[in-house]
C-alpha positions in Angstrom: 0.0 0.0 0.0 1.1 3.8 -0.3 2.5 5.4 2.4 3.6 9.1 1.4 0.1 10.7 0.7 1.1 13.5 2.8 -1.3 15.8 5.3 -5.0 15.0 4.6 -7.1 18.3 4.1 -11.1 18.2 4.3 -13.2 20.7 3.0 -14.5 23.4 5.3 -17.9 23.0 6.4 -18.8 19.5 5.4 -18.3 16.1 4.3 -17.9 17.0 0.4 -14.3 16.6 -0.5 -11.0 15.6 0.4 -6.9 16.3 -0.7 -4.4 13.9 -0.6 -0.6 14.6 -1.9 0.3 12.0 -4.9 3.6 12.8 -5.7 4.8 16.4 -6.6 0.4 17.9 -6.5 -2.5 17.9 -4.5 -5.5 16.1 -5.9 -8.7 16.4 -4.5 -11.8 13.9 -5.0 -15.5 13.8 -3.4 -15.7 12.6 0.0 -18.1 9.7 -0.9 -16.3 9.3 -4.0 -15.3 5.4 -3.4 -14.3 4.6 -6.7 -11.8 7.4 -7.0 -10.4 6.7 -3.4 -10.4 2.8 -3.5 -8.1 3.7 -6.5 -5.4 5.0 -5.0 -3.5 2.2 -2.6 -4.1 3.1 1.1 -5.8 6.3 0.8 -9.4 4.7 2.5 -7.7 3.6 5.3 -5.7 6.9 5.6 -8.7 8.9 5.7 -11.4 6.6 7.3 -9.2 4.9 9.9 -6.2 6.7 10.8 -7.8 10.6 10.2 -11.3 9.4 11.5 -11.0 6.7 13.5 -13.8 4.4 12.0 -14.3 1.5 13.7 -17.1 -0.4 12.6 -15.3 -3.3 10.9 -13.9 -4.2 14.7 -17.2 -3.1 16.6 -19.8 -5.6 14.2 -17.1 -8.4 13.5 -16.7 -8.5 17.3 -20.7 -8.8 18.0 -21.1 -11.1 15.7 -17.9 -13.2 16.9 -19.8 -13.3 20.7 -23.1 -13.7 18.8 -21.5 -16.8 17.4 -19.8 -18.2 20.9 -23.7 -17.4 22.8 -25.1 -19.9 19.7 -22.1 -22.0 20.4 -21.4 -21.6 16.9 -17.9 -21.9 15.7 -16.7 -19.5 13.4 -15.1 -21.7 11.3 -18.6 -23.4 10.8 -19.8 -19.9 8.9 -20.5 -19.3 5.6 -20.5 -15.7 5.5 -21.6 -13.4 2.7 -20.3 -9.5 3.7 -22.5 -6.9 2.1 -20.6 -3.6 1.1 -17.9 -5.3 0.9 -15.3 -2.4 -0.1 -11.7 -3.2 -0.1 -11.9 -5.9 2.5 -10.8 -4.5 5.8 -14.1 -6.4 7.2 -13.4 -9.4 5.3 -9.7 -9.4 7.0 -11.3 -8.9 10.3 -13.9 -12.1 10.1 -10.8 -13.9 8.4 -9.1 -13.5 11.9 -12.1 -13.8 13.9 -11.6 -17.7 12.0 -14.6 -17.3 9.4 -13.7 -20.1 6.7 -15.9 -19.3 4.1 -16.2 -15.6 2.8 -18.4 -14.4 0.2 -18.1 -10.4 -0.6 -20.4 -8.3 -2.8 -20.0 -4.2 -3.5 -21.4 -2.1 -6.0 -18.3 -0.6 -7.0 -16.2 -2.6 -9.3 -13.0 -0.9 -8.2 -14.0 -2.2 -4.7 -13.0 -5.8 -5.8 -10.1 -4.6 -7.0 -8.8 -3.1 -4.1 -9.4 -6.0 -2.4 -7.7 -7.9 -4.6 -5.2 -5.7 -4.6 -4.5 -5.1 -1.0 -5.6 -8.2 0.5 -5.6 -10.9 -2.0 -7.0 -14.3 -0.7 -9.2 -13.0 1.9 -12.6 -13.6 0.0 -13.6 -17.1 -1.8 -15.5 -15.5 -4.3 -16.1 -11.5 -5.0 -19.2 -10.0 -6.7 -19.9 -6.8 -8.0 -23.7 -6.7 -8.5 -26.6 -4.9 -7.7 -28.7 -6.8 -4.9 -32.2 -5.0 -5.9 -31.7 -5.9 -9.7 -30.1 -9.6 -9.4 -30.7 -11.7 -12.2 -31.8 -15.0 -11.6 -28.7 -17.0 -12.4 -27.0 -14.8 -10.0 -29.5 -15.2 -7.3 -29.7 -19.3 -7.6 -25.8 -19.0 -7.7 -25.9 -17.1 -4.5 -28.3 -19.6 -2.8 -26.5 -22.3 -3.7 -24.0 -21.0 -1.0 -25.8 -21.9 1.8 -25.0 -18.7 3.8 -24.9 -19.3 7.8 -24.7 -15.1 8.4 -25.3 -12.3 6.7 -22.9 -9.0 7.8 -23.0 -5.7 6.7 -20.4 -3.4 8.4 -20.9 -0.1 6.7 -23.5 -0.2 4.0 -26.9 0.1 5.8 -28.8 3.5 5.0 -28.9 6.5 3.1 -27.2 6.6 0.3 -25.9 3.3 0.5 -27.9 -0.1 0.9 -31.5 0.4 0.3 -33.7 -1.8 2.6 -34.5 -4.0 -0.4 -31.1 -4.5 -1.1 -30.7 -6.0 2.4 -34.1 -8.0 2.9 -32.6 -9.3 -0.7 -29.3 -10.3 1.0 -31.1 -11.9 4.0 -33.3 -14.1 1.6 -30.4 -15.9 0.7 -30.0 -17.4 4.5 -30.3 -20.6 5.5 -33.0 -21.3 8.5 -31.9 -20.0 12.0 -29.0 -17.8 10.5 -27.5 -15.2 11.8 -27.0 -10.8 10.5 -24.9 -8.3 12.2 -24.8 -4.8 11.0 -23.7 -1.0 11.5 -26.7 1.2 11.6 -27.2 4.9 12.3 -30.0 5.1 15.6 -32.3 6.9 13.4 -33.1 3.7 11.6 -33.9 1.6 14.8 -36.9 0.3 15.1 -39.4 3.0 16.9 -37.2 5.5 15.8 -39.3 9.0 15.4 -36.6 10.3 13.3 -38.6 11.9 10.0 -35.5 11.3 7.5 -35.0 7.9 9.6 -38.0 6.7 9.4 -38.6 8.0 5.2 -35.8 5.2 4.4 -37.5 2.1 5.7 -35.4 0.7 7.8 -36.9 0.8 11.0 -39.6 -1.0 9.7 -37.6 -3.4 8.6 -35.6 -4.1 11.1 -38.8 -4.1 13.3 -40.1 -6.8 10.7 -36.6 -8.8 11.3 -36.6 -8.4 14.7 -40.0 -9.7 15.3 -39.6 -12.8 13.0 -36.8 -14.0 14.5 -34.6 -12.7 17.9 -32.2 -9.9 18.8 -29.0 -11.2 20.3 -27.3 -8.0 20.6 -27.5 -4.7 20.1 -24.7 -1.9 21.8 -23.8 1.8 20.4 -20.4 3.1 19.2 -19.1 5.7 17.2 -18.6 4.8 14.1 -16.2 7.5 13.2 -15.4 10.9 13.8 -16.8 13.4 11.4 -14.3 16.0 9.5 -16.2 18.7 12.0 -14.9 16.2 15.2 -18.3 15.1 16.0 -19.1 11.9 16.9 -20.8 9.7 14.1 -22.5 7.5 16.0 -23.7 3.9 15.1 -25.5 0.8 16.4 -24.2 -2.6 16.4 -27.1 -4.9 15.9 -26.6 -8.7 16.0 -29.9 -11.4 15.6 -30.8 -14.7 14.6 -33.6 -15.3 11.7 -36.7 -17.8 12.1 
């Protein structure tokens, strides 16, 4: 990975661009621009990790690691499919947690190749496919996987996953398996959160909840925002019917 991308500058204000030094320039590229930053070696974990401290990937992985040892579940028993899977820091996590079989999906198609790039090996098989426009070759391909868990560590709510997307993914598990995801508190069930509530999700996740059984929920901060305050997320862990 790169190592010299000098000081990391954020634009004043808000979220909506970032520099990075490549070489002898500055460049600059949207904030949420992932295909742009997943293109340059290193620079998502520069900015998300070391400037912001994101720590979903450890936070979710680690719920859904105790999640597994309450079941009494071993982790090398999991077939795991990772939504959003970006360019695989959770997939290296659930790798150490002892996960054997790891299936990731992203939108992006220069997601899978950072992965590739930067941690080759770490996923069995990588797709790059819409989950609310799956064809059905794709879908009985994905079935025949036999998923044990479902985990999304940073892809759940606006602007990324749509709810269908993820009541698509959770189709695809086997009876009595298990989800862990990162979610914002707005899109908790009973949240009274108007822009919350408009996406969906906390009526799906009351939906999931009540068809099958919570196993743990706890809050974190996500990351820090560019402004220094707290993004703050939900870890939420349960078992489906």
């Amino acid at each position: 990975m790169a190592t010299d991308l000098g000081p990391i500058a954020f634009s004043p204000g808000g979220e909506e661009w970032l520099e990075y030094q490549d070489g002898g320039e500055r460049r600059r590229v949207g904030f949420h621009d992932y295909e742009a930053i997943y293109a340059v070696p290193g620079l998502y974990e520069r900015v998300f990790y070391d400037e912001l401290g994101m720590r979903s990937s450890t936070e979710v992985v680690g719920a859904f690691g105790r999640a597994l040892a309450q079941e009494g579940r071993l982790p090398s028993g999991q077939r795991v499919f990772e939504v959003g899977a970006g360019n695989g820091i959770g997939g290296a996590a659930l790798r150490e947690l002892g996960v054997a079989c790891l299936v990731g999906l992203d939108l992006q198609p220069m997601a899978r190749e950072a992965a590739e790039r930067d941690r080759p090996g770490v996923y069995d098989d990588y797709l790059v496919a819409d989950l609310t426009a799956l064809g059905a070759q794709s879908a009985e391909d994905l079935c025949s996987r036999r998923f044990t868990a479902v985990l999304a560590l940073a892809a759940v709510g606006a602007g990324h996953l749509p709810p269908a997307g993820l009541e698509r993914a959770l189709e695809l598990l086997e009876p009595g398996g298990l989800f862990a995801f990162a979610v914002t508190p707005d899109l908790l069930p009973g949240s009274s959160d108007p822009a919350g509530r408009e996406t969906g999700y906390p009526d799906l996740l009351a939906r999931l909840l009540a068809g099958g059984r919570e196993l743990a929920r706890h809050a974190y901060v996500h990351r820090r925002q560019t402004d220094n305050t707290p993004h703050d997320a939900v870890a939420l862990v349960g078992r489906v019917a």
